[in-house]
C-alpha positions in Angstrom: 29.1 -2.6 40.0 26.3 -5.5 39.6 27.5 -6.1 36.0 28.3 -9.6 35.0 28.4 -12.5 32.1 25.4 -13.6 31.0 24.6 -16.8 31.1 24.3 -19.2 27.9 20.2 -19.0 28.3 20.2 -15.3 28.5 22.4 -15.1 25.7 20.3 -17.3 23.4 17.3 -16.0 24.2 18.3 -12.6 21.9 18.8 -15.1 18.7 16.4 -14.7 16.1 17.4 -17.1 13.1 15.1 -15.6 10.6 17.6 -12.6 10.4 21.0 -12.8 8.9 22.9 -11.5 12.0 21.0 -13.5 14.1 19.7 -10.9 16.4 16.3 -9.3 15.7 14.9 -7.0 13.6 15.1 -3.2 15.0 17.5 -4.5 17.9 18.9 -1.9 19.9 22.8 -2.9 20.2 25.6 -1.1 18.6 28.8 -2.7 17.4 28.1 -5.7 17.8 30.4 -8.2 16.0 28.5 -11.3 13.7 31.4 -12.8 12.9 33.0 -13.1 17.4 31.7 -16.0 19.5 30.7 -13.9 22.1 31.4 -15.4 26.3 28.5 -16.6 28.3 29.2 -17.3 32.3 27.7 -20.8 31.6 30.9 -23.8 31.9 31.0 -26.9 30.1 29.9 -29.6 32.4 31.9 -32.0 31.1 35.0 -29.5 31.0 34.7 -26.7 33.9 38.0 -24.7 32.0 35.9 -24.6 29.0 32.8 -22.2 28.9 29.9 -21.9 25.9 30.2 -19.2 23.6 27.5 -17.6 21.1 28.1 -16.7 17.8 25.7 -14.2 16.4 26.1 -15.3 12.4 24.5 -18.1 10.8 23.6 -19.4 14.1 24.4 -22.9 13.5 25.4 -24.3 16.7 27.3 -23.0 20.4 30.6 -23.3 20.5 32.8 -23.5 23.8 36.4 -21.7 24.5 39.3 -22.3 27.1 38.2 -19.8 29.3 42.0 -18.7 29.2 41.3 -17.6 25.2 40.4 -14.1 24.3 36.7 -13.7 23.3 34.4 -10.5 23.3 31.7 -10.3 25.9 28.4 -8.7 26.6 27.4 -7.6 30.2 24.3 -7.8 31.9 23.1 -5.9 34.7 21.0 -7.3 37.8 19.6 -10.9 38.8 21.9 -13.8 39.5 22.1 -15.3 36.1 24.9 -17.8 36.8 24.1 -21.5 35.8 26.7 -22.9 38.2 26.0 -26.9 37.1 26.6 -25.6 33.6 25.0 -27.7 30.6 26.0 -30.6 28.5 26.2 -34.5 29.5 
C-alpha cells in the first residue's frame, strides 16, 4: 500500500552521467538492469497510450513505450508524484 510509478522527474533525478551505468557512485540499488528502459508514471502529451521510459546505460536520451508493452519498473513510496499533463509539445 502507498507504492506507485515514479514519475519521469523522480526518475531522472537518480542519473549521474559521469558513471557508466548512469546511476551514482556508492548507490544503494541491487539488480538493477543498465541495459531495460525502466517505466515512469509520466504520459506522453502528445500520445496519452505512450508513457516515458529511462534507460540507465549511456544515458543518451528518454525513450517512450505503449504502455501496453512489457517494461521493468521501480516503485516509490509516499507523496503524489504523478505529472498528470505529462511532458513533451
Amino acid at each position: 500500500m502507498g507504492w506507485r510509478l515514479p514519475t519521469l522527474q523522480e526518475l531522472t533525478s537518480l542519473i549521474d552521467l559521469s558513471q557508466p551505468s548512469a546511476l551514482p557512485s556508492g548507490h544503494q540499488f541491487d539488480n538493477v538492469l543498465d541495459y531495460i528502459a525502466y517505466w515512469s508514471a509520466t504520459s506522453i502529451a502528445e500520445d496519452p497510450t505512450n508513457a516515458w521510459t529511462v534507460p540507465f546505460n549511456d544515458f543518451d536520451e528518454l525513450s517512450e513505450a505503449d504502455k501496453s508493452s512489457l517494461r521493468l519498473f521501480w516503485c516509490v513510496r509516499g507523496g503524489q508524484g504523478v505529472d498528470p499533463q505529462g511532458i513533451g509539445g
